[in-house]
C-alpha positions in Angstrom: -21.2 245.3 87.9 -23.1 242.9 85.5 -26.4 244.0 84.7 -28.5 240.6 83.5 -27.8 237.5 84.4 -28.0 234.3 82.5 -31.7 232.8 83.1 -32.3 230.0 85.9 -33.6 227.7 83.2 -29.5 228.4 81.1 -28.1 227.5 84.1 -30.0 224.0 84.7 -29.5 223.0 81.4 -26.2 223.5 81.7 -25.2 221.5 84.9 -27.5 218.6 83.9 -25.5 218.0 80.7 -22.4 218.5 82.0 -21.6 219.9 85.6 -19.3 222.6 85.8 -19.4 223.9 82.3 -17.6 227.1 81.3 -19.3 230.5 79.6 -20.9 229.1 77.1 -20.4 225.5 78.1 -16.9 225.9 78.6 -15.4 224.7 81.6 -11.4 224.6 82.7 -12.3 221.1 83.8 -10.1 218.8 81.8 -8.6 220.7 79.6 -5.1 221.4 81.9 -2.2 219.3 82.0 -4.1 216.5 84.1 -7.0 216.2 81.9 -5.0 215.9 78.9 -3.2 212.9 80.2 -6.9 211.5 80.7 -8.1 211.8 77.3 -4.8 210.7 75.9 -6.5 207.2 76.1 -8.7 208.2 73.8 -7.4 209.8 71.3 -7.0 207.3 68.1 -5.6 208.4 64.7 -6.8 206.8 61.5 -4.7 204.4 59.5 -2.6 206.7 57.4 -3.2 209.5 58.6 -1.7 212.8 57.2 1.7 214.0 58.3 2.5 217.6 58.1 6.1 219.4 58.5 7.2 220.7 61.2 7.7 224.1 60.0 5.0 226.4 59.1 6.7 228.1 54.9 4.9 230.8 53.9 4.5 232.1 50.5 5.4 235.5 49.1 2.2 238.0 48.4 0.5 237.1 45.4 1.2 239.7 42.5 -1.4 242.2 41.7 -4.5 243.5 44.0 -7.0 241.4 42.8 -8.1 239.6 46.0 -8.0 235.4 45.8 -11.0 233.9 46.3 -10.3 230.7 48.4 -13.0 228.3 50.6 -12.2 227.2 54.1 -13.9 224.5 55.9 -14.2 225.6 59.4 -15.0 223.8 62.9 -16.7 225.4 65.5 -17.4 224.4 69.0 -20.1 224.7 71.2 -19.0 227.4 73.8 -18.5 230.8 73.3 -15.2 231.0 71.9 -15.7 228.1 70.0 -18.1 229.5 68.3 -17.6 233.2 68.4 -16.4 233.5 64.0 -20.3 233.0 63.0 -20.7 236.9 63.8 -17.8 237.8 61.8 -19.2 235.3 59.1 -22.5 236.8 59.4 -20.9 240.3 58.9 -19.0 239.5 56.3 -15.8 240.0 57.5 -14.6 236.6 55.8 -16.1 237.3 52.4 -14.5 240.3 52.3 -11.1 238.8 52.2 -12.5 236.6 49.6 -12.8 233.6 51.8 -16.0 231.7 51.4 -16.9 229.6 54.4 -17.9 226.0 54.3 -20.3 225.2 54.9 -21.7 228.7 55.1 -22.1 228.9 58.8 -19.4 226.6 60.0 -19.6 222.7 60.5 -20.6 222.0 64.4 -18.2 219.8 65.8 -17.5 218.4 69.1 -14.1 217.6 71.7 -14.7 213.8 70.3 -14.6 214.6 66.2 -12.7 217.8 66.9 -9.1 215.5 65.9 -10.3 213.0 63.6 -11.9 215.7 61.3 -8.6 217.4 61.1 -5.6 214.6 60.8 -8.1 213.2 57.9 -8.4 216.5 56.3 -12.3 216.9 56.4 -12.1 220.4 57.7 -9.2 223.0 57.4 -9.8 224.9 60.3 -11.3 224.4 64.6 -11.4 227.1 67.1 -10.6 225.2 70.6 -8.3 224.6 73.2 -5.1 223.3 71.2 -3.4 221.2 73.7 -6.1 218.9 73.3 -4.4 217.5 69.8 -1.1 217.0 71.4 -1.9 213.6 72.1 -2.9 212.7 68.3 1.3 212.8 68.1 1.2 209.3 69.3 0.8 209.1 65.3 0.6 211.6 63.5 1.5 215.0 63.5 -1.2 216.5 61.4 -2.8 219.1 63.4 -0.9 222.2 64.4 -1.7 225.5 66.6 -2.3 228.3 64.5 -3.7 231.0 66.0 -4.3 232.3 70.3 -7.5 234.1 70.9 -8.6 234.0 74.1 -7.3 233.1 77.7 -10.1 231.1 80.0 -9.4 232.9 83.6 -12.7 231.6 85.1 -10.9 230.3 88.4 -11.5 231.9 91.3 -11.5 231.7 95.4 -14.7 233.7 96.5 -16.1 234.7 99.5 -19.5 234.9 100.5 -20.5 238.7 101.3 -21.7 238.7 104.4 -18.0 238.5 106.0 -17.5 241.6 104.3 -14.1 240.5 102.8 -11.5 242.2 100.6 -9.8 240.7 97.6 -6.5 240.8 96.0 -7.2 243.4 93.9 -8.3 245.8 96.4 -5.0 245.2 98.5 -2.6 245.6 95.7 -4.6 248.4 94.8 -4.1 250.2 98.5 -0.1 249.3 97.5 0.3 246.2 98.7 3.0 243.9 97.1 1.8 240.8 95.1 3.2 237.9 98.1 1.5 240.3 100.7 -1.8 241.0 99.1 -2.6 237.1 98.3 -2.0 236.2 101.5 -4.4 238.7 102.9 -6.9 237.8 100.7 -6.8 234.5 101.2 -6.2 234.3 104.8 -9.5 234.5 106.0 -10.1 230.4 104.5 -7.0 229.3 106.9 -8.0 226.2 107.8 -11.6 226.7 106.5 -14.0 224.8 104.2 -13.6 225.2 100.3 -16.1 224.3 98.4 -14.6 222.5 95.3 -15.7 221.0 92.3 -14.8 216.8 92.3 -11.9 217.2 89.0 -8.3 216.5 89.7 -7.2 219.6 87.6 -9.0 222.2 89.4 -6.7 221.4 92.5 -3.8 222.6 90.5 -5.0 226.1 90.7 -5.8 225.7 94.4 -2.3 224.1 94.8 -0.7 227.0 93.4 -3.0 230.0 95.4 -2.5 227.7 98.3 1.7 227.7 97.9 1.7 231.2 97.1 -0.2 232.8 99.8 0.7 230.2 102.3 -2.9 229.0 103.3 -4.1 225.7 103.8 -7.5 224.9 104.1 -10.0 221.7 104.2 -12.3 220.8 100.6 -15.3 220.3 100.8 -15.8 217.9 97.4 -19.6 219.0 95.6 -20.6 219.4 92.2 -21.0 222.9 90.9 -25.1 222.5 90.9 -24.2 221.8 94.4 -22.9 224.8 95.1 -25.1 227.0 93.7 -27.7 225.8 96.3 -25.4 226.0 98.9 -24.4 229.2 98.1 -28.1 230.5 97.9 -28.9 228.9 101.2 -26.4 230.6 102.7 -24.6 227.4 103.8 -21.5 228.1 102.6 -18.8 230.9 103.2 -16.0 229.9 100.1 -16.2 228.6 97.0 -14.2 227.8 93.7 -16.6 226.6 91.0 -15.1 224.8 88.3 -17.6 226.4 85.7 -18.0 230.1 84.5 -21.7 230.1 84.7 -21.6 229.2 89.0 -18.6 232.0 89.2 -21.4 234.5 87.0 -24.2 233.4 89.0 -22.5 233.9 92.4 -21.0 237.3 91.6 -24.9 238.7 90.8 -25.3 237.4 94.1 -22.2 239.8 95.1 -19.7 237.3 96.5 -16.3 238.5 96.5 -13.6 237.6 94.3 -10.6 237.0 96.8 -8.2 235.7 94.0 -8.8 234.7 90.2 -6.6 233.4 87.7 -6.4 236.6 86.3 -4.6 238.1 89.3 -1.8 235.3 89.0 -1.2 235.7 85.2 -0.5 239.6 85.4 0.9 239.7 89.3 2.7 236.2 89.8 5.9 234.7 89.5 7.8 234.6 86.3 10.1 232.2 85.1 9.7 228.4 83.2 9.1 226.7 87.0 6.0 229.3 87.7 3.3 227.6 89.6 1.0 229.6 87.4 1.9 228.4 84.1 0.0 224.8 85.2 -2.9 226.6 85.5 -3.2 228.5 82.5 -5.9 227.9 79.6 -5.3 229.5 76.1 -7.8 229.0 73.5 -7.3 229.9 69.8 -7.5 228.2 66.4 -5.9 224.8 64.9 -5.6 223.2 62.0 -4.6 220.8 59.2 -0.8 221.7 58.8 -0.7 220.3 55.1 -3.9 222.6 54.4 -1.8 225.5 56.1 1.4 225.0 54.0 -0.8 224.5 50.6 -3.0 227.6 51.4 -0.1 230.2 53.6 -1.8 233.1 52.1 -5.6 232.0 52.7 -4.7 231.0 56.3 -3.3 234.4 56.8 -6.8 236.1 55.5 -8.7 233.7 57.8 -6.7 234.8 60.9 -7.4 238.9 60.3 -11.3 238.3 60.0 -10.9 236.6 63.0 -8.7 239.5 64.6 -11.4 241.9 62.3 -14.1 240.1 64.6 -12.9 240.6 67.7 -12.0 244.1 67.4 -16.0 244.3 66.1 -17.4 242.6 69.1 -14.8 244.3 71.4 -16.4 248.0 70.2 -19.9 246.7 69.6 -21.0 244.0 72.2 -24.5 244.0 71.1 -23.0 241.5 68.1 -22.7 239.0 70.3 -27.2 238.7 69.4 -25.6 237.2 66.3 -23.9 234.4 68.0 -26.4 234.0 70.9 -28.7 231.5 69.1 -26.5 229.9 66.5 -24.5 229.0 70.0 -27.9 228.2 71.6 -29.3 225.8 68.9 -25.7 224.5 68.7 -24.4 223.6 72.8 -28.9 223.5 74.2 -28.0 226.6 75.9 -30.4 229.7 76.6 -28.2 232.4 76.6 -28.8 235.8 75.1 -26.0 238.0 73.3 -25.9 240.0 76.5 -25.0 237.2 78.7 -22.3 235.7 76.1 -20.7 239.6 75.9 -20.8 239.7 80.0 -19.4 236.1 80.3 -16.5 236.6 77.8 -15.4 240.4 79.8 -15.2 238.1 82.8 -13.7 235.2 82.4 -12.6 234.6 78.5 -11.6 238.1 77.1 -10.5 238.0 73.6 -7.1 239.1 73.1 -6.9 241.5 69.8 -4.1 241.8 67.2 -2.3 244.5 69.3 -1.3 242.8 72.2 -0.7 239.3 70.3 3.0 239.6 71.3 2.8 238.5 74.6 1.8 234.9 73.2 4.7 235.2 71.2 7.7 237.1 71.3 8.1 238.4 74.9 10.0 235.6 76.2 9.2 236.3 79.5 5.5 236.6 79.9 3.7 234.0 81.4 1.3 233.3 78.3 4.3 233.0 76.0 4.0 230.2 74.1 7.3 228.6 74.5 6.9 228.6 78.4 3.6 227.0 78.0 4.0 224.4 75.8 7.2 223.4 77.3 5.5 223.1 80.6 2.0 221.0 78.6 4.5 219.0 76.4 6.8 218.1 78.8 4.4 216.6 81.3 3.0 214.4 78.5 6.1 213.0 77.5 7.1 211.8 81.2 4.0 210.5 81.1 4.0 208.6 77.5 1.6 210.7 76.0 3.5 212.2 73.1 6.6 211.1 71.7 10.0 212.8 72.8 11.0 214.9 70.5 7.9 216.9 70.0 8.9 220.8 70.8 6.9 223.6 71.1 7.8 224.9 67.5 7.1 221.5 65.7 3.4 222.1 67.1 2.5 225.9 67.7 2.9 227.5 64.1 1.1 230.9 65.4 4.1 232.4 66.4 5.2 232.7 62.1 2.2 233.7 61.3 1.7 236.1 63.5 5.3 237.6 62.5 4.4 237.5 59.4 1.4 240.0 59.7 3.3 242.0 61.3 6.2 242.2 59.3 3.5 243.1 56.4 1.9 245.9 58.7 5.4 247.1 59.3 6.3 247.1 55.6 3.3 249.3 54.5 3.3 251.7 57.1 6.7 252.4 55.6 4.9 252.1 52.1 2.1 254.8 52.8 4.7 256.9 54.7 6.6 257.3 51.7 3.6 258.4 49.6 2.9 261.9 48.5 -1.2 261.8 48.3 -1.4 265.0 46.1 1.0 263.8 43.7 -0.7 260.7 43.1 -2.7 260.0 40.1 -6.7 258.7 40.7 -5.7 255.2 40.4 -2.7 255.0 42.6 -4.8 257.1 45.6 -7.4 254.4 44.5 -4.5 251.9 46.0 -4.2 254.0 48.9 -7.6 254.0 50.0 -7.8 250.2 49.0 -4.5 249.5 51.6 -6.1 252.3 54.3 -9.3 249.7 54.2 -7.7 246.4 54.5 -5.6 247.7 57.4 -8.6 248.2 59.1 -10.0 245.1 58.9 -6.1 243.5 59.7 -5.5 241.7 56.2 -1.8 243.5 56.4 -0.9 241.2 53.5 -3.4 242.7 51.1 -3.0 246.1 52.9 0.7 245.7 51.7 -0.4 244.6 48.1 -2.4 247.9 47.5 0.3 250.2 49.1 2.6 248.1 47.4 0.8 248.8 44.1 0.5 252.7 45.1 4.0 253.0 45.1 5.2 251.6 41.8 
């Protein structure tokens, strides 16, 4: 149950600059496979623009335990998980990896400077939705995928409450199989009104519920503000909001979730042809690829603050005060830390270092990233988009650097394993509490520098 609710005046603000915008100001609006191939037209590259290759090489550790000081020049966005770093740089969790932001709280940038910034090297680093620099490979290919932290699962069919209706969740909870609980929950809107928002890609999401479950149903075309005084008037009886802050507002007002994006991801078909995969949004870090390859090491220190500041925020929500009016100032929002930590539970959770391998090396999960940017990358070639060719790996370097941090996690738990604490002298248990602390904050490459050192 959520507790507070964003105020009235957060959620006007929001729909009167632009209707249907997710937690934060996020939306899934444009930002599928559909609205990709809208914005291709314009995305422009500068004249000689930087090319990067298509392989992320990283470097071996440095030698020694002294920890490099290095600067990064980092984006952020105006939604939540755009912007979400400023509490780990305000904790310090950056600096203490020896990585000095610039400037010190992050440069603002927006979906239309997001791509230029980066393919001219200005900044090293964004937090955003990555697909949304797959059409810059019309000319360059500059900008690669670094990094997944979060997955937007903000669709969803609800019900109003007075028709006392069960969801999905509920049904598969009583035992009831995926196939048979979707179509129970959604059955009730057979042939019904749905109120939908007026963007092409949200109807991939109802396609897909829709060809699961077996139930068709009329739209009813109105803009999320729309809906939200429907809704209260009691004048309509289903709804799919294309924004996270109607879906909040309507679930204080207890409507029933029936099915959310959430319950496809985990319960729905597998395989490359999944009508899921179209619908799923995975939010994380890009950036220069040149930068990455000059700076392997640094890049690898920037990703475990961010993994550090999830884990923080994960433990702590109150830390999300820290980001509330940075993000306020920043998208003209009103939120308070309370509302951004109750937004992100429900429909962005951030996905920590320990379950990172479904994004990357269980082939078979919906969210890996090979099935997902086959699917995104595929459907803007036959559509001229990007240039054949362009594969998954040539774009989405997380995967290797995500292997790579664990490969060093692996290597000193075999490190500190080995070690005999009472036989150490001060300076090599000195090492050990030095790798004990940076395994913490998830910098396994200076983790395995210390143990490293502890062992010799």
């Amino acid at each position: 149950m959520i507790k507070s609710a964003p105020s009235t005046h957060f959620f006007k603000r929001t729909i009167t600059r632009d209707t249907a915008k997710g937690a934060g100001g996020r939306s899934r609006a444009g930002r599928g496979i559909v609205g990709l191939m809208l914005a291709a037209a314009f995305v422009v590259a500068p004249v000689g623009a930087s090319r990067a290759a298509d392989a992320y090489v990283p470097a071996p550790a440095e030698a020694g335990t002294a920890i490099p000081e290095a600067t990064v020049r980092v984006g952020l966005r105006p939604y939540a998980d755009g912007s979400f770093p400023i509490i780990g740089i305000k904790k310090g969790f950056f600096s203490d990896v020896g990585i000095k932001i610039s400037p010190p709280d992050g440069l603002g940038v927006t979906e239309d400077t997001t791509n230029s910034l980066l393919m001219r090297g200005d900044i090293d680093v964004v937090h955003g939705y990555p697909p949304n620099s797959l059409p810059t490979y019309q000319t360059t290919d500059a900008i690669k995928q670094i990094m997944f932290h979060d997955v937007i699962v903000a669709g969803c069919i609800l019900a109003n409450p007075k028709l006392g209706l069960k969801g999905i969740k509920e049904y598969m909870a009583e035992g009831m199989d995926f196939n048979k609980a979707i179509a129970a929950a959604v059955g009730p809107l057979q042939g019904k009104s749905l109120a939908s928002p007026p963007v092409a890609n949200e109807r991939l999401f109802e396609e897909t519920i829709s060809k699961l479950s077996g139930v068709t149903w009329q739209h009813q075309i109105m803009d999320d503000s729309k809906v939200l005084v429907a809704a209260k008037a009691n004048q309509i009886d289903f709804a799919h909001p294309g924004g996270a802050p109607i879906v909040y507002s309507l679930l204080q007002d207890k409507w029933k979730q029936l099915v959310c994006l959430d319950d496809l991801i985990a319960h729905g078909p597998l395989g490359d042809d999944s009508p899921v995969l179209a619908s799923i949004v995975v939010v994380g870090l890009v950036a220069n690829g040149d930068w990455v390859n000059k700076n392997p090491n640094t890049t690898l220190r920037y990703i475990s603050a961010v993994w550090r500041t999830i884990a923080a925020i994960t433990a702590d929500p109150s830390l999300y005060d820290i980001q509330a009016p940075y993000l306020n100032g920043f998208a003209g929002t009103s939120l308070t830390g309370t509302d951004i930590a109750n937004t992100v539970k429900l429909f962005q959770p951030y996905v920590p270092f320990e379950d990172n391998a479904k994004f990357y090396t269980e082939p078979d999960n919906l969210l890996n990233y090979q099935r997902l940017y086959k699917k995104i990358i595929g459907a803007l070639q036959q559509n001229g988009v990007v240039p054949e060719g362009l594969t998954p790996d040539k774009f989405a370097w997380g995967g290797k650097l995500y292997e790579q941090m664990v490969d060093y996690k692996d290597q000193t738990d075999k490190l500190l394993a080995g070690l005999d604490e009472t036989k150490l002298s001060d300076d090599k248990k000195a090492f050990v509490t030095e790798a004990k602390k940076y395994y913490a904050w998830y910098d396994f490459l200076d983790a395995y520098r210390f143990a490293k050192a502890a062992s010799e």
